[in-house]
N, C-alpha and C positions, 0 to 999 in steps of 0.2 A: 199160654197163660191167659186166663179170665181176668174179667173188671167187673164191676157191680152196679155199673150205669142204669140197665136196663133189665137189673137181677128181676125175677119171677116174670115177667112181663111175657106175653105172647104176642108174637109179628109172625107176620104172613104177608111174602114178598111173591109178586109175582115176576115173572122172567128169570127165576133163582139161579136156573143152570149153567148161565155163562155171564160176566161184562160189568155191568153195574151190577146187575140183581144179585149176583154169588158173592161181589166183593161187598153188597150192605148183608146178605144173611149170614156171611163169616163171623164179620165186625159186629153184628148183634148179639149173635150167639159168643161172643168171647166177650161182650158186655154184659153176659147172663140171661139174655130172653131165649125162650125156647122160639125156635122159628120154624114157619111153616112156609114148606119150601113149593112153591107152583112152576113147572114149566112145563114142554111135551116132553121133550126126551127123559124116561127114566134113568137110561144109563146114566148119564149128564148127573143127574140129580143125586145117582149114588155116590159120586164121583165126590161132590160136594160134600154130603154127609160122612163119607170118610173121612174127608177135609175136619167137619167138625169135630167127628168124636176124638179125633186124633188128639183135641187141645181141651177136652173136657166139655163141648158141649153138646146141647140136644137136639131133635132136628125130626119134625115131622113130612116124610115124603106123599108132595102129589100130583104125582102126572097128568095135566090135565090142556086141554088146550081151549083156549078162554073164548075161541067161538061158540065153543059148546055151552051155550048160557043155562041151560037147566044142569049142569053137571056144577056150575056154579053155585046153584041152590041149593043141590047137595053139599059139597060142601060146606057150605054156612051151616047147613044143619048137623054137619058130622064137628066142624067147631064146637056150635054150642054142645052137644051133649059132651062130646070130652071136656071139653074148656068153662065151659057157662061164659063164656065171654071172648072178646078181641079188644088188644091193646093198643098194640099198630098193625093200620094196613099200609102197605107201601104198592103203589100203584105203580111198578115199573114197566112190563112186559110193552116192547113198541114194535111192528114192524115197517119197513123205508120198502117202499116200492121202488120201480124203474125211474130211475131220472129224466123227463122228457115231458116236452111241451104239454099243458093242461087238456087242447084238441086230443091229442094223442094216446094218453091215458085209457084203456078199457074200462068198461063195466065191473067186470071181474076183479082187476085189481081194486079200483075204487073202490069196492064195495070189500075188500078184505082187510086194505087200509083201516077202514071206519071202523069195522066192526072189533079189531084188534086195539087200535088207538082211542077210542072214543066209547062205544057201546058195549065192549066190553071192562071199560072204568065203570060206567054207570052200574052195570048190572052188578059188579063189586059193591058200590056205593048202597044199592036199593038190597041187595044179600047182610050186607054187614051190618047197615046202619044199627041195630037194634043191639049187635052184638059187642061194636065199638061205644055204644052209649051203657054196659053195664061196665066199663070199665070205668075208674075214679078219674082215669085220665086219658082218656081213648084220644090217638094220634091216626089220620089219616094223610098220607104224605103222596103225593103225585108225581114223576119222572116227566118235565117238558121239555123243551130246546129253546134254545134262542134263535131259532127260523121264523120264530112267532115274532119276533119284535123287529126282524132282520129280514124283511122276504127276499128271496132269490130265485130267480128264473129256473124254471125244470123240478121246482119240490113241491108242486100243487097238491096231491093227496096228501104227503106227510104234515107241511106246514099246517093245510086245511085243519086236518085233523087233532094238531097240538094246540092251533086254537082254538079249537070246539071243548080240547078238556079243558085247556086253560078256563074258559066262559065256565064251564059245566061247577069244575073245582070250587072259586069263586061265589060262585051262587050257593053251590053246597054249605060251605063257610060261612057267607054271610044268615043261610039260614040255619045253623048253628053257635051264634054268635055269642046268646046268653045259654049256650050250654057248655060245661067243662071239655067237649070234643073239641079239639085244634085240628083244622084242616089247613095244608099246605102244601104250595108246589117248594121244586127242586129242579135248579138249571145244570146238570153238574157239568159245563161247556166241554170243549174239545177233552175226549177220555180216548184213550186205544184198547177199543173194542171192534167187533167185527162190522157192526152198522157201519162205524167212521169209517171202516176201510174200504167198506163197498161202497161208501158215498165219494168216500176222497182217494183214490185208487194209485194217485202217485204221490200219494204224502204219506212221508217217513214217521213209521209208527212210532221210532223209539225217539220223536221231537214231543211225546204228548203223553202226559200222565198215565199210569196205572189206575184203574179204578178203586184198588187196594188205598189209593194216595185222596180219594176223595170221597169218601166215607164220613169224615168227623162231622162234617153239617146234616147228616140224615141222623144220625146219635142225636145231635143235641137238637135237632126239632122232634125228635122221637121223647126222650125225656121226658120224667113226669115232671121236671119242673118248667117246661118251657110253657109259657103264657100267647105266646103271637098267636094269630091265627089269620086267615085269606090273605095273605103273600108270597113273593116268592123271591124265594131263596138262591142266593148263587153259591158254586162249591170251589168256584175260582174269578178270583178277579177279571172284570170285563176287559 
């Protein structure tokens, strides 16, 4: 069954294929927008769009893996000519490095952290912006954690780096403020997805929400009626 929340509307979720990402492009698509699904794994992304058309909706596949920043511009550009526009982005795609002292940490990791967590949000932000401003209500939404407000020993790349969007976000918003685009984070707290499990590796999955079960606050910041803009958002009580 469909709803009409977010009928015509076009979103483009990154991290589609598995966790949060699949359970907001499901719950999009059965509010009526068509969604444009980003992860690496194709198979993964079929997998989903089965999902969709099974319940009436529609679902653009693309394989893409967000290091690749000029694949990004493409992108934006195969948007605009089919679409002339973007309504939501949802900036979810995250990766969690090795848990372990900040000394400790490589080069290599660090630097795939950022470019995953952080540089490649921007390079969304600076691809879309033009595309999310021809819509009457363009929604730009952000995936961070509460490691940001919480620091903990051993998360140094990841934490680092959801503060950086956090900052990034923020600024984005503020300098959109007197424009109809809303930009917004999203804390959806403890979810059982695969990140949690590699991060918390003896904590019992079935103690912690489905990501299917926290969905309804990315809807209604997605909305064309919603007004807020540069905050953030929690998807379960503190």
């Amino acid at each position: 069954m469909t709803h009409n929340l977010l009928k015509g509307r076009i979103a483009l979720i990154t991290g589609a294929s598995r966790g949060i990402g699949q359970a907001v492009a499901k719950r999009f698509a059965r509010e009526g927008a068509h969604v444009i699904l980003v992860a690496r794994d194709s198979k993964k992304l079929e997998v989903v769009d089965d999902e969709i058309h099974s319940f009436g909706g529609t679902a653009t596949l693309v394989p893409l893996d967000l290091r690749d920043y000029a694949k990004i511009e493409t992108l934006a550009a195969m948007v605009a000519e089919r679409f002339g526009k973007l309504d939501i982005l949802v900036g979810n795609a995250a990766i969690l490095s090795d848990l372990t002292p900040l000394p400790h940490v490589g080069p290599e990791d660090w630097e795939k952290v950022m470019s995953v967590n952080v540089t490649a949000n921007w390079q969304l932000i600076r691809c879309f912006d033009a595309l999310l401003k021809r819509s009457d209500a363009g929604r730009a939404l952000f995936v961070t954690s509460g490691v940001t407000t919480h620091p903990s020993p051993y998360w140094g790349p990841y934490a680092i780096s959801k503060s950086a969007l956090e900052s990034m976000v923020l600024t984005y918003a503020a300098e959109n403020s007197k424009t109809p685009l809303r930009v917004n984070l999203i804390d959806p707290g403890r979810v059982r997805t695969r990140m949690r499990a590699q991060a918390f590796p003896g904590e019992d999955p079935m103690t912690l929400p489905e990501p299917d079960a926290i969905t309804d606050v990315f809807v209604k910041l997605a909305s064309h009626e919603f007004g807020q803009t540069g905050e953030k958002f929690y998807c379960q009580e503190n």
